[in-house]
N, C-alpha and C positions, 0 to 999 in steps of 0.2 A: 529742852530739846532744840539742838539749833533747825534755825529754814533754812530752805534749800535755795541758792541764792539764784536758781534760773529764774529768766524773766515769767512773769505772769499775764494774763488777760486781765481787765477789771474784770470783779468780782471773783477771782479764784484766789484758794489758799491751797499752801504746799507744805507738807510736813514730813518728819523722815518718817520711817514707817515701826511698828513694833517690835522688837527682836526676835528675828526664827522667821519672819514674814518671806526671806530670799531676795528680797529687790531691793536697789541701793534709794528706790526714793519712790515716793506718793503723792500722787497731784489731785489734788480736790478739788471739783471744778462742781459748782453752784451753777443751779437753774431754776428762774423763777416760773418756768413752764410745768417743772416738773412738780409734782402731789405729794405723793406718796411713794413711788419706786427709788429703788436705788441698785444702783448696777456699777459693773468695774470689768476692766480689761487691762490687758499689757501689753503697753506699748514701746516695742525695745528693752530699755533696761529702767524702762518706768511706770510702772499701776495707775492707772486712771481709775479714780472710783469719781460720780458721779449721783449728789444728791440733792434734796430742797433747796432752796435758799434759804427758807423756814429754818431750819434747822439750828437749833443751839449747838456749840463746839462740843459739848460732851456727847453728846448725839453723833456728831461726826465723828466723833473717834470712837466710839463704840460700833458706828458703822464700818469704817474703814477698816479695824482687826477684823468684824465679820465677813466681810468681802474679803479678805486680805486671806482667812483660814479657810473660804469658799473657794477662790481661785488655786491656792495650794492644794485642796483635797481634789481637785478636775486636773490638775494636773499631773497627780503622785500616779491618778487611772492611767491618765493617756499613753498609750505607748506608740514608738514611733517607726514606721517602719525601714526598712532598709533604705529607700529611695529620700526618706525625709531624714535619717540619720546622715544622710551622704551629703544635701541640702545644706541641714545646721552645722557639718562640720568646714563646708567651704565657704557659709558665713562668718563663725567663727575664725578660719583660716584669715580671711579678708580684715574684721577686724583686731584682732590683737597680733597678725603676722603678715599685714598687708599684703597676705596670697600668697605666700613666699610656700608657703606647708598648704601642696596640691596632692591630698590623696588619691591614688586608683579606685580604690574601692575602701565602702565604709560598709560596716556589717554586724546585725548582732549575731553569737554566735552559742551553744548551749557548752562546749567543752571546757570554759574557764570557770574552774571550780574554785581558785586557788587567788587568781588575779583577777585584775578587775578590766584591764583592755591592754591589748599586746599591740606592738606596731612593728610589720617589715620593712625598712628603709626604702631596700633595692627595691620590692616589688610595690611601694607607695600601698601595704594593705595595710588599712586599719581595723579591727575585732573587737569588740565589748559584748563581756560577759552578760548574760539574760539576766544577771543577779540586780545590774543596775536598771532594770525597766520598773516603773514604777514609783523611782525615787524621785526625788524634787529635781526638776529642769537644770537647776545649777550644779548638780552632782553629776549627772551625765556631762554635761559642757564642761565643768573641768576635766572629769576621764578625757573626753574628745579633743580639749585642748591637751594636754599630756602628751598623748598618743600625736597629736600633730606635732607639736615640739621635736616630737623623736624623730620627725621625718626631717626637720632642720640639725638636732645635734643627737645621732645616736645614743649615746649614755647618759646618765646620769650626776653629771659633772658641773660645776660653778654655770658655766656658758646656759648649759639647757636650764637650770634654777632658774637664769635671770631670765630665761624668755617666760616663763611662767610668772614670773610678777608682775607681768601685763596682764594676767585675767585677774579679776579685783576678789574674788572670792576662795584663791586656790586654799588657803589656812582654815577658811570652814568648810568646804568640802572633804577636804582629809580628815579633817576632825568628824565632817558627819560619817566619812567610810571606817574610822575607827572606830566608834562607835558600833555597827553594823559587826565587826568585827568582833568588837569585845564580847556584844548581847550575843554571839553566835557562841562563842565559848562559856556563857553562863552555863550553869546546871539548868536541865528543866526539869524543876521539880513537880510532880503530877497536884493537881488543883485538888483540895479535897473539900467535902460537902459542907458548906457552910460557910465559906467562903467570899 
């Protein structure tokens, strides 16, 4: 597993983090105050988890996926409203389009049954479907970037591809919406006793 080569504090280690986790990187920061607790947060596009200094490495990394499938289950709940949707899309805006993609308005909406978020150029509206509330942070952020692109190049054409290769996750969020896709067209077969 390679390290991540940003600078450290003494006594912290940094490792990438488990595959499926959603964050490009995981900082472990050791404290000899602390006992027994262990806790984690996100900051930016980095997880802090925070444990013993006691701790042996396999310990730590048995913490860090638990924290790591804790923080992803608090966040598959949270849903965000229209006013923090409009927020995350003019920070997104800011950093992969240095502001250049300024929405009017950001919205979720119930009528997209079909799509996942539409964008009007002229009128700067952006719309995502209620389907994606509940899915991992980086699923919406790419929709949201998407849909900002569109407000830089209408279609779907070489030009709008490349502004999208500045969000570092667009190739697994698609892959997780196909997904979503594909399980929707499974048969549901009914569960029988014994099961």
């Amino acid at each position: 597993m390679p390290a991540d080569s940003s600078p450290r504090l003494a006594g912290e280690s940094a490792s990438r983090p488990p595959r499926g986790s959603g964050t490009s990187a995981v900082e472990v920061r050791r404290s000899a105050r602390r006992r027994r607790t262990v806790s984690a947060y996100r900051e930016g596009d980095r997880t802090i988890v925070l444990i013993p200094a006691r701790m042996s490495e396999a310990e730590e990394r048995r913490w860090v996926t638990v924290m790591l499938d804790k923080l992803a289950a608090q966040e598959s709940k949270r849903v965000l409203g229209d006013s923090e949707l409009t927020e995350r899309a003019e920070r997104l805006s800011a950093q992969y389009f240095n502001g250049r993609a300024r929405p009017a308005s950001v919205r979720w909406v119930t009528n997209q049954n079909t799509r996942w978020g539409s964008c009007t150029p002229a009128e700067g509206s952006i719309r995502l479907s209620h389907r994606l509330q509940g899915m991992p942070e980086y699923v919406v952020d790419y929709v949201l970037v998407h849909e900002l692109a569109h407000l830089l190049v209408p279609g779907h054409g070489p030009r709008f591809w490349r502004l999208l290769e500045a969000y570092p996750r667009t190739e697994r969020a698609r892959g997780y919406l196909e997904g979503v896709v594909a399980a929707d067209r499974l048969p549901h077969l009914p569960v029988t006793r014994g099961e």
